[in-house]
DRENLO-238805 format. One line per field, with one value per residue (C-alpha): residue number from 1; residue in one letter; x, y, z. Coordinates in nm, 4 decimals. Last residue first. Layout:
n: c(NUM, ...) $
res: c(A, ...) $
X: c(X, ...) $
Y: c(Y, ...) $
Z: c(Z, ...) $
# end
This chain:
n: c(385, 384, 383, 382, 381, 380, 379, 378, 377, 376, 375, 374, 373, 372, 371, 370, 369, 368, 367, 366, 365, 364, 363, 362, 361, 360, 359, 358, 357, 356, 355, 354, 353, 352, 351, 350, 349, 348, 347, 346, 345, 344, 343, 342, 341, 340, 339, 338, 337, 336, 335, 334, 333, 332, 331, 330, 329, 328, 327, 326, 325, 324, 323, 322, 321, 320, 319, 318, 317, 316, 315, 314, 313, 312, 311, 310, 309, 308, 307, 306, 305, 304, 303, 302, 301, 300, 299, 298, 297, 296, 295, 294, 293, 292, 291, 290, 289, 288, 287, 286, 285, 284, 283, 282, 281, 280, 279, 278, 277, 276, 275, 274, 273, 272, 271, 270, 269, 268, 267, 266, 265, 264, 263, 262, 261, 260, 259, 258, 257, 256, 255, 254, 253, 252, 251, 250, 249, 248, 247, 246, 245, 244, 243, 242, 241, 240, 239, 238, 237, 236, 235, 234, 233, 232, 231, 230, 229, 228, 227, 226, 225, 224, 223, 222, 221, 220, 219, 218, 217, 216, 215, 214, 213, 212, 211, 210, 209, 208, 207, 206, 205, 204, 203, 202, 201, 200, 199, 198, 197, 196, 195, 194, 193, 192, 191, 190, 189, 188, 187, 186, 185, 184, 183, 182, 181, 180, 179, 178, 177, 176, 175, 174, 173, 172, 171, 170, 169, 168, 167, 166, 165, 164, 163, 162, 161, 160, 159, 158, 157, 156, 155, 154, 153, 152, 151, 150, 149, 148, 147, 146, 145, 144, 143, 142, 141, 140, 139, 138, 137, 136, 135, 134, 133, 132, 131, 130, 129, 128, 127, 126, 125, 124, 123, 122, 121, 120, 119, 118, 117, 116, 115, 114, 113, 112, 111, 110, 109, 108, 107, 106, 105, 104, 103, 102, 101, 100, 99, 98, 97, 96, 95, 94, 93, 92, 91, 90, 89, 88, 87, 86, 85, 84, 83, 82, 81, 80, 79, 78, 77, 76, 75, 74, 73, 72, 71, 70, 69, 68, 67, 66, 65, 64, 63, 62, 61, 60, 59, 58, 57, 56, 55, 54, 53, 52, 51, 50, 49, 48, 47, 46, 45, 44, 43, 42, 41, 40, 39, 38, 37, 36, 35, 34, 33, 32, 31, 30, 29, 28, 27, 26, 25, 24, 23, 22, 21, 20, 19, 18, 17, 16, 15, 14, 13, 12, 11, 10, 9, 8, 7, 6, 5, 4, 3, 2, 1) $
res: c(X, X, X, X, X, X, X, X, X, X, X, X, X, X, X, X, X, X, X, X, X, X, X, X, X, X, X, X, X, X, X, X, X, X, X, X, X, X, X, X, X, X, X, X, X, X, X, X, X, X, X, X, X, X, X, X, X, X, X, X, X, X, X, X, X, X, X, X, X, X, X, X, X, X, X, X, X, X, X, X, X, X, X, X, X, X, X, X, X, X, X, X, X, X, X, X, X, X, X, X, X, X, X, X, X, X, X, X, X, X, X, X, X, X, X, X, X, X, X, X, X, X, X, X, X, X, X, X, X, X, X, X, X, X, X, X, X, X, X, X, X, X, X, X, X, X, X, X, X, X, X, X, X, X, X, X, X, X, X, X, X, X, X, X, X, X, X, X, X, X, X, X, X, X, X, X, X, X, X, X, X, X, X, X, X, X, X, X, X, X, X, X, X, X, X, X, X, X, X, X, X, X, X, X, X, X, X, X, X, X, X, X, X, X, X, X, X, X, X, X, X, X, X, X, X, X, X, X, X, X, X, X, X, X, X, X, X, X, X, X, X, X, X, X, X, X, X, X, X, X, X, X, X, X, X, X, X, X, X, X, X, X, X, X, X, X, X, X, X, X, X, X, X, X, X, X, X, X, X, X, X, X, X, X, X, X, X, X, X, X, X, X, X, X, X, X, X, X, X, X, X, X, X, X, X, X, X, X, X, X, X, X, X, X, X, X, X, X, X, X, X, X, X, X, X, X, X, X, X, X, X, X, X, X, X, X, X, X, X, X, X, X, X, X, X, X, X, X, X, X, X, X, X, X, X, X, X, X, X, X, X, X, X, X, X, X, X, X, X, X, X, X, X, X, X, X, X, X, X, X, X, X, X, X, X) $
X: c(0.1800, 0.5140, 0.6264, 0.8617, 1.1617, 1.2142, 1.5377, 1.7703, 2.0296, 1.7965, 1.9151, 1.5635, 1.4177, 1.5684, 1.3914, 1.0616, 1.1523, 1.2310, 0.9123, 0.7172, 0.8720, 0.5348, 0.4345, 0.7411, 1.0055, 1.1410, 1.4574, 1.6203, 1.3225, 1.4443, 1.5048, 1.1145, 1.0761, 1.0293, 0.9048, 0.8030, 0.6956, 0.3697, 0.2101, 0.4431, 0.3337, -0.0439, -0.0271, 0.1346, -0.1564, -0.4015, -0.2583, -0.2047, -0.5376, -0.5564, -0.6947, -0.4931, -0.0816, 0.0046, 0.1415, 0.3012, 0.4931, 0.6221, 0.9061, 0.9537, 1.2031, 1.1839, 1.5643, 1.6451, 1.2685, 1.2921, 1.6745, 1.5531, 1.4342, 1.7331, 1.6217, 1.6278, 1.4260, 1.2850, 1.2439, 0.9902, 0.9868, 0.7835, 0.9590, 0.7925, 0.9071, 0.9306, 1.1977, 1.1526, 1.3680, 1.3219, 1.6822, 1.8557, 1.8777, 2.2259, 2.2187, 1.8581, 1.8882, 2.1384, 1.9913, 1.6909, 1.8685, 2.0685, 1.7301, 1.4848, 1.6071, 1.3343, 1.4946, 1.2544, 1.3453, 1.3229, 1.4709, 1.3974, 1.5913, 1.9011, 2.2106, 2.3277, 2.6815, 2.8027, 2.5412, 2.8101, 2.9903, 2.6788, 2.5203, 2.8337, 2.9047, 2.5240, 2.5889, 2.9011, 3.2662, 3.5450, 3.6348, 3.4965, 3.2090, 3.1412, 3.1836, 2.8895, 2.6841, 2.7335, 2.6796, 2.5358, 2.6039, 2.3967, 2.0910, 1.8967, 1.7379, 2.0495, 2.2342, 1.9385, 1.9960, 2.3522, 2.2557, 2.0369, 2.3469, 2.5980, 2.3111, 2.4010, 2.2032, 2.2305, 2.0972, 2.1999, 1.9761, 2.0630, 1.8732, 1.5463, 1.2958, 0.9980, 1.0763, 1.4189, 1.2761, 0.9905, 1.3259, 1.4885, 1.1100, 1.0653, 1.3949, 1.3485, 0.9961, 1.1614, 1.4517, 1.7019, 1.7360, 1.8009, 1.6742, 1.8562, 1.7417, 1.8832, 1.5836, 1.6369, 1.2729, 1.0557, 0.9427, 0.5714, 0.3882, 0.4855, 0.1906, 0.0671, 0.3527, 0.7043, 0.5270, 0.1758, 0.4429, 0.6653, 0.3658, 0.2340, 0.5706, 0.5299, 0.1722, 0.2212, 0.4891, 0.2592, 0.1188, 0.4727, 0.5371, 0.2118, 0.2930, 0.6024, 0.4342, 0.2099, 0.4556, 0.3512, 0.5132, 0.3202, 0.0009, 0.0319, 0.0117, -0.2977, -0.4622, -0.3812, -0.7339, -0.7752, -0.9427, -0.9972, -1.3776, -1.4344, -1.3774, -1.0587, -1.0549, -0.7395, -0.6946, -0.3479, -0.2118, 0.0808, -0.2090, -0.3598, -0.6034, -0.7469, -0.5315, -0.1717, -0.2001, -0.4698, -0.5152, -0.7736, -0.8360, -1.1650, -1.0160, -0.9475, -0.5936, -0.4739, -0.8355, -0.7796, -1.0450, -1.1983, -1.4760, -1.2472, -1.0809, -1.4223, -1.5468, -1.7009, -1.5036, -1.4397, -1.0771, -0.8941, -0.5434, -0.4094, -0.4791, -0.5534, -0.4554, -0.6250, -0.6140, -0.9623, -1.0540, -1.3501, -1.5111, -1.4979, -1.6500, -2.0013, -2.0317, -2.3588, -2.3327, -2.0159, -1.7499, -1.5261, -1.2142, -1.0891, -0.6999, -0.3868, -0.1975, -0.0087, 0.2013, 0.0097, 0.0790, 0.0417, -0.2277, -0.3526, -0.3694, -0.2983, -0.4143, -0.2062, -0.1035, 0.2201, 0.5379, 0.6842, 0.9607, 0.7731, 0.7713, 1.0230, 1.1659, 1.4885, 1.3613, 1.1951, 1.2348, 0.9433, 0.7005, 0.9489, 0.9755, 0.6289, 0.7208, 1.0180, 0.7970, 0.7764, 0.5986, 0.2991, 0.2788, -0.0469, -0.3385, -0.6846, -0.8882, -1.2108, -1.4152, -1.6390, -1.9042, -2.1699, -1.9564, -1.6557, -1.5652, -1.2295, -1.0656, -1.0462, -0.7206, -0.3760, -0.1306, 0.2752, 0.4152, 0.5136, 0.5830, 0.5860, 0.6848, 0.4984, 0.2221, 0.1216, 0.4106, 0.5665, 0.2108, 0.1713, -0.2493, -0.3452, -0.6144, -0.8099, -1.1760, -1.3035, -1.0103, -0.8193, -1.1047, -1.1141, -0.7663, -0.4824, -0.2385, 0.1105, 0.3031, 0.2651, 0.3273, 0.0291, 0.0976, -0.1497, 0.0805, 0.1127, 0.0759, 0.1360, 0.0000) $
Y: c(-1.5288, -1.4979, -1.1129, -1.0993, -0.8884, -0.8091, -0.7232, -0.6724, -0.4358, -0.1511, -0.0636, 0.0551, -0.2674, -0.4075, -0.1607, -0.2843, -0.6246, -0.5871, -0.4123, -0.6838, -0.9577, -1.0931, -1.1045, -1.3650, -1.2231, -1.3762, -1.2261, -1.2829, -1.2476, -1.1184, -1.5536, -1.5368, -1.3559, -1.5836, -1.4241, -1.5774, -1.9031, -1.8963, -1.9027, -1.5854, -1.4582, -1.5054, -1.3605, -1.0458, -1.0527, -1.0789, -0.7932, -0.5531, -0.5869, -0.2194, -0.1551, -0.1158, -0.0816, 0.2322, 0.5383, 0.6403, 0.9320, 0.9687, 1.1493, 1.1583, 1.2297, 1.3831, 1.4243, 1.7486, 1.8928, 1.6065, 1.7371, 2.0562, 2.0260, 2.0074, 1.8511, 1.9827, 1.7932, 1.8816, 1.6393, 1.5258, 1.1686, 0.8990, 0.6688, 0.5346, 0.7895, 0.6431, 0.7727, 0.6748, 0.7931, 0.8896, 0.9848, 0.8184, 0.9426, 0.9334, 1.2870, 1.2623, 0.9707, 1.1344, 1.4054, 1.2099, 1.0085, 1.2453, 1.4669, 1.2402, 0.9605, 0.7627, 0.4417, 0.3017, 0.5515, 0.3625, 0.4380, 0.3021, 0.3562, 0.4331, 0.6097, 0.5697, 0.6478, 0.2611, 0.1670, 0.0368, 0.3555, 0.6013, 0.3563, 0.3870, 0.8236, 0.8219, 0.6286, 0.8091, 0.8137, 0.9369, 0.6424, 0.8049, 0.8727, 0.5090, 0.3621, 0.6176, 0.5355, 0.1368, -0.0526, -0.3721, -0.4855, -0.7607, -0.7365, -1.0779, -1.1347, -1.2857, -0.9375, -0.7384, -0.9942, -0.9078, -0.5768, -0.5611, -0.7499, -0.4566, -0.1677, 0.1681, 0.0877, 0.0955, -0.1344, -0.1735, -0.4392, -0.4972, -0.6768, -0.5715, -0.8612, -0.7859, -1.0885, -0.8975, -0.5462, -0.7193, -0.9245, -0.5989, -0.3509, -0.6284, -0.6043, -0.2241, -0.2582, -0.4915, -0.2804, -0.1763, 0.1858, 0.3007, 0.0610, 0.1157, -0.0593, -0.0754, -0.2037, -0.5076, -0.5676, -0.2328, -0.1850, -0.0280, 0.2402, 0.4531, 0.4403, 0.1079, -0.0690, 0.0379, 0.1807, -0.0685, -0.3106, -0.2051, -0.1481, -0.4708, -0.6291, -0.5060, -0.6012, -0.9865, -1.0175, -1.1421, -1.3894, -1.5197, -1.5792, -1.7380, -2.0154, -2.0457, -2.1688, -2.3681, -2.5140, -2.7362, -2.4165, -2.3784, -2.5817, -2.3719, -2.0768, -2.1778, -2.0961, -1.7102, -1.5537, -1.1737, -0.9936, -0.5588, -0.5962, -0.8225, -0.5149, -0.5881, -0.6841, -0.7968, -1.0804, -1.2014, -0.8497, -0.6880, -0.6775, -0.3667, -0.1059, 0.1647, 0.5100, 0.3538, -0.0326, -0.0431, 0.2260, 0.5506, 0.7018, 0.9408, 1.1542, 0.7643, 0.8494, 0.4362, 0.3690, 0.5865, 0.4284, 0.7205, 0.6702, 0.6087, 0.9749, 1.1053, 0.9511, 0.6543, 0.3435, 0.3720, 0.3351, 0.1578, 0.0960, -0.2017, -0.4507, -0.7937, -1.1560, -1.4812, -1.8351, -1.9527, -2.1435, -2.0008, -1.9491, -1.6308, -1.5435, -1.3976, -1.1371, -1.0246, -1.0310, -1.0540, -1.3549, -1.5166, -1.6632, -1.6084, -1.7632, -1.5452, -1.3447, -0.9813, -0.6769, -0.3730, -0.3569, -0.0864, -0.1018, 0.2899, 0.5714, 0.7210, 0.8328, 0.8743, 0.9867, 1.0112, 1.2203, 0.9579, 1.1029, 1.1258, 1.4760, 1.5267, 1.8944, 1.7758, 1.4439, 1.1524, 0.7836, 0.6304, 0.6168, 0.5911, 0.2133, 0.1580, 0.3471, 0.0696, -0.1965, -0.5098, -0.8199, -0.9696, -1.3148, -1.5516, -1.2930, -1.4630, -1.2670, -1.1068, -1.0245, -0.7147, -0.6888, -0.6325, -0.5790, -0.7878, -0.8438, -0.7461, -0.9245, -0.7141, -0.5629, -0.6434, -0.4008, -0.4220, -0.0851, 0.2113, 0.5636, 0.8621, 1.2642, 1.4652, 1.3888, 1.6750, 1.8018, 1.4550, 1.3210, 1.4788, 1.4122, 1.3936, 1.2447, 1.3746, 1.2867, 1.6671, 1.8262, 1.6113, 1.6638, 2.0354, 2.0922, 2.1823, 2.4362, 2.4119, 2.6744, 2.6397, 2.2703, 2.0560, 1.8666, 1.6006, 1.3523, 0.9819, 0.6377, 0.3480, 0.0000) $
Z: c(-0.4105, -0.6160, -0.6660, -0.9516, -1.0275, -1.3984, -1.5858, -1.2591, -1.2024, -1.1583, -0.7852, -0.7376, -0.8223, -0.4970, -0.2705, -0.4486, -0.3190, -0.0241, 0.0281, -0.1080, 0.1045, 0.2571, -0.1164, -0.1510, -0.3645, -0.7053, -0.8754, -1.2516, -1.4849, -1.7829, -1.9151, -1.9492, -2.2520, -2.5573, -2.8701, -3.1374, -2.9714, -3.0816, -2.8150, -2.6639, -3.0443, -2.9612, -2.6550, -2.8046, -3.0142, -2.8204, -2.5650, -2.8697, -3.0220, -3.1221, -2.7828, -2.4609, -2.4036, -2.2541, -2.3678, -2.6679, -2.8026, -3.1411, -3.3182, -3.6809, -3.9289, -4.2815, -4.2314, -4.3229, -4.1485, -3.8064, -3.7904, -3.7911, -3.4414, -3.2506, -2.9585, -2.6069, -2.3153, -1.9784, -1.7143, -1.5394, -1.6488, -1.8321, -2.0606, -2.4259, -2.6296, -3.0130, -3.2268, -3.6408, -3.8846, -4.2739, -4.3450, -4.0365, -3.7053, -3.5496, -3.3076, -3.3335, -3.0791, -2.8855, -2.8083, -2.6962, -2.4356, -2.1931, -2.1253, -2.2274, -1.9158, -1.9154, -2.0097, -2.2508, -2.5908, -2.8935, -3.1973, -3.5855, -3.8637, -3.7048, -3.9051, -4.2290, -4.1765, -4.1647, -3.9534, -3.6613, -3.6921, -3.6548, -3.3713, -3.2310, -3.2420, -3.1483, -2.8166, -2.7206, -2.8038, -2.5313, -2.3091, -2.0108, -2.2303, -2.3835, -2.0069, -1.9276, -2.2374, -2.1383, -2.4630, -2.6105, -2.9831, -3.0937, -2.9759, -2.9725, -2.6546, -2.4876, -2.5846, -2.4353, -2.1325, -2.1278, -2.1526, -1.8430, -1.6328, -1.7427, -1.6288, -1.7293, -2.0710, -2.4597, -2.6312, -3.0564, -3.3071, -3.6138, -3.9189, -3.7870, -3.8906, -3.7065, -3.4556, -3.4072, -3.3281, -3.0820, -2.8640, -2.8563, -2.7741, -2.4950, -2.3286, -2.3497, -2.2025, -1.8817, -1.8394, -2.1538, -2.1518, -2.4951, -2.7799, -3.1445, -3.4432, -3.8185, -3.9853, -4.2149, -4.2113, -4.1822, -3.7903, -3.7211, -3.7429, -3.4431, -3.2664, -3.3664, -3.3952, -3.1945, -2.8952, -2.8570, -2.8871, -2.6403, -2.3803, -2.4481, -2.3671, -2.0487, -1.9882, -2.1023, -1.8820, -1.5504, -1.7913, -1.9111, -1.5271, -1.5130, -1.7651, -1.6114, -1.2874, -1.4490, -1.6611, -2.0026, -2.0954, -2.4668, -2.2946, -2.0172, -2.2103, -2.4047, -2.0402, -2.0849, -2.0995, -2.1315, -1.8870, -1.9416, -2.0654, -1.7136, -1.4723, -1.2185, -0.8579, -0.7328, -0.4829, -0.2943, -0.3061, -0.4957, -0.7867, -0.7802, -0.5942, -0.7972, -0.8975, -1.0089, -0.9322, -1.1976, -1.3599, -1.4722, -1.7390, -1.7508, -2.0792, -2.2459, -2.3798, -2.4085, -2.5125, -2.8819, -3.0961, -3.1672, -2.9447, -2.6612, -2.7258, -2.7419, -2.4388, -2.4001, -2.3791, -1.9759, -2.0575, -1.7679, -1.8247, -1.6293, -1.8860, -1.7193, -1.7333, -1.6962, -1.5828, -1.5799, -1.2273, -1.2024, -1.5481, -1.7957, -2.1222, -1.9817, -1.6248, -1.5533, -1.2190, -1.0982, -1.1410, -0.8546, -0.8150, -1.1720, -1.1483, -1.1545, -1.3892, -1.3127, -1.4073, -1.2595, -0.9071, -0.6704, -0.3563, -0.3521, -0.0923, -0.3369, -0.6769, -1.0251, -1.3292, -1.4833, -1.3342, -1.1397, -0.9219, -0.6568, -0.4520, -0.1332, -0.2403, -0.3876, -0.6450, -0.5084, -0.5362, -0.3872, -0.6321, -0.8797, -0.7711, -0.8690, -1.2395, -1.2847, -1.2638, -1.0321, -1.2000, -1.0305, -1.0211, -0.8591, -0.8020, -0.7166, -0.9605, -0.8848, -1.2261, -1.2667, -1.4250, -1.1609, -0.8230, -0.7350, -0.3614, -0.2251, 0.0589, 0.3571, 0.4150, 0.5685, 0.5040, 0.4015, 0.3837, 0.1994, 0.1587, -0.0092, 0.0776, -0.1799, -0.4321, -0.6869, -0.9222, -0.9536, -0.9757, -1.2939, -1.3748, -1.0044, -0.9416, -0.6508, -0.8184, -0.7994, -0.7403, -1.0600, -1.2885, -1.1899, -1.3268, -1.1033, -1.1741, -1.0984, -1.0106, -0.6024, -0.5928, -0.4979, -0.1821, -0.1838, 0.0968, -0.0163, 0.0552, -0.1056, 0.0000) $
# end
């Protein structure tokens, strides 16, 4: 359970959606002075609809550790939306317990994932076909209670079944793992595909910042044919998982600077002079990042923003006009399909991502656990109910 103190900051103006339902839209300019701990609380009980899921993985991700990193004046680091007091967790799969009224498609005992992102699918964005900038959104983990619990309660329209994945596993247990994945990899594909348009075979691809939706935008890049594929990170055991998922050249930006080169002086050497085709940009870190990336853009080149963070960002803009480049920004990972297909290629066995997860906690160890994630050495942390 996260807590949190509603400490508006003096310059920044609040909307009336976010007084009325105490949401805040930045929470790194709303929520001050976080903090944790382990609670019990009364088992949740779905209402008409909705679906109550016995929780059995819950992956750890890097925006529920930015809750409780926080910059000078006390106030998260995580600048996206959200509500607290509020049970995080976003990454999960589990078993149906227990279906509402009115609720078709499911059985107890279905294994099942959820989207986090909860479009109410009818508002103009919704109507549009747009679910990941519903104008009511709310989440999972971020503004309603989540998944770092033993039951979650989640509206039917955002369950997806995952049973074929124990057939692919023949593993429960891994089966739920891949489950608990699902919402990551969502997030990369809902990045590189639909918002961006998609990867050309024989791409030149560069990921920067290679945690769980990095890992997933390298192992993506090679199923869509990319011919290269470069990650960058400060993290030597995250790129040797990139480099297990398929890219072949790894680097350390930091190592790269002491040594006097930088990420756009490799990309540039290892392309030859024709520069990236397609970036991605999962570490969050605009500032560093982004000049960079349109430091090695090729003629026609993609950059997809799929980080959150408060900072401020200069780009040389003409680059976009010589270059006919493009920059896109994506968030979350509903509608278009994305979570049945992304099942269907874990089914498939076109994309394998189980090797990222290199620590398990107990629930009881939650805390633990989410102080691990801050050291971001690992590729995904798991919580195992």
């Amino acid at each position: 359970m996260v807590e949190a103190a509603w400490e508006p900051r003096t310059d920044y103006e609040l909307s009336p959606y976010e007084e009325k339902n105490r949401l805040a839209f930045n929470s790194n300019a709303v929520w001050r002075h976080p903090s944790m701990e382990l609670k019990e609380v009364a088992k949740p009980a779905p209402s008409p609809g909705q679906v109550l899921i016995r929780v059995r993985r819950c992956g750890i991700c890097g925006s529920d550790s930015h809750f409780f990193q926080t910059d000078d004046d006390g106030y998260m680091i995580y600048s996206g939306p959200a509500r607290f007091p509020c049970v995080i967790g976003h990454e999960f799969s589990g078993t149906v317990e227990e279906l509402g009224a009115g609720v078709t498609g499911f059985s107890k005992g279905d294994m099942v994932t959820a989207e986090g992102m909860m479009w109410c699918g009818e508002c103009h964005a919704c109507r549009a076909g747009l679910l990941n900038h519903c104008v009511r959104m709310e989440m999972v983990g971020f503004a309603v209670d989540g998944a770092d619990a033993e039951y979650v309660v989640v509206d039917s329209k955002y369950c997806w079944k995952i049973d074929e994945l124990k057939e692919v596993y023949g593993d429960e247990e891994k089966a739920f793992v891949a489950g608990a994945l699902i919402e990551p990899i969502s997030v990369a594909y809902n990045g590189i595909f639909p918002a961006a348009g998609g990867i050309e075979p024989g791409s030149y691809v560069v990921v920067y910042g290679t945690g769980s939706i990095g890992l997933a935008a390298v192992a993506l890049a090679k199923a869509a044919g990319a011919s290269v594929v470069i990650g960058f990170d400060i993290s030597g055991e995250r790129l040797e998982l990139a480099r297990a998922l398929g890219a072949q050249y790894v680097f350390n930006p930091k190592q790269l600077l002491e040594k006097g080169s930088s990420p756009h002086k490799e990309v540039m050497k290892i392309t030859k002079g024709f520069g990236a085709n397609f970036q991605v940009e999962a570490a969050g870190a605009p500032a560093t990042s982004l000049p960079e990336m349109e430091k090695c853009m090729s003629l026609e080149g993609k950059i997809v923003y799929l980080g959150r963070s408060p900072e401020k960002t200069l780009f040389f803009f003409d680059t976009l006009v010589s270059k006919r480049g493009k920059i896109y920004g994506s968030r979350g990972h509903s509608g278009h399909r994305i979570f049945r297909e992304v099942i269907r290629m874990i089914s498939m066995r076109e994309i394998d991502m189980l090797p990222i997860v290199t620590a398990r906690f107990p629930l009881a160890d939650a805390v633990k656990a989410i102080e691990r994630s801050k050291t971001q050495r690992d590729g995904k942390i798991m919580i195992c109910m």
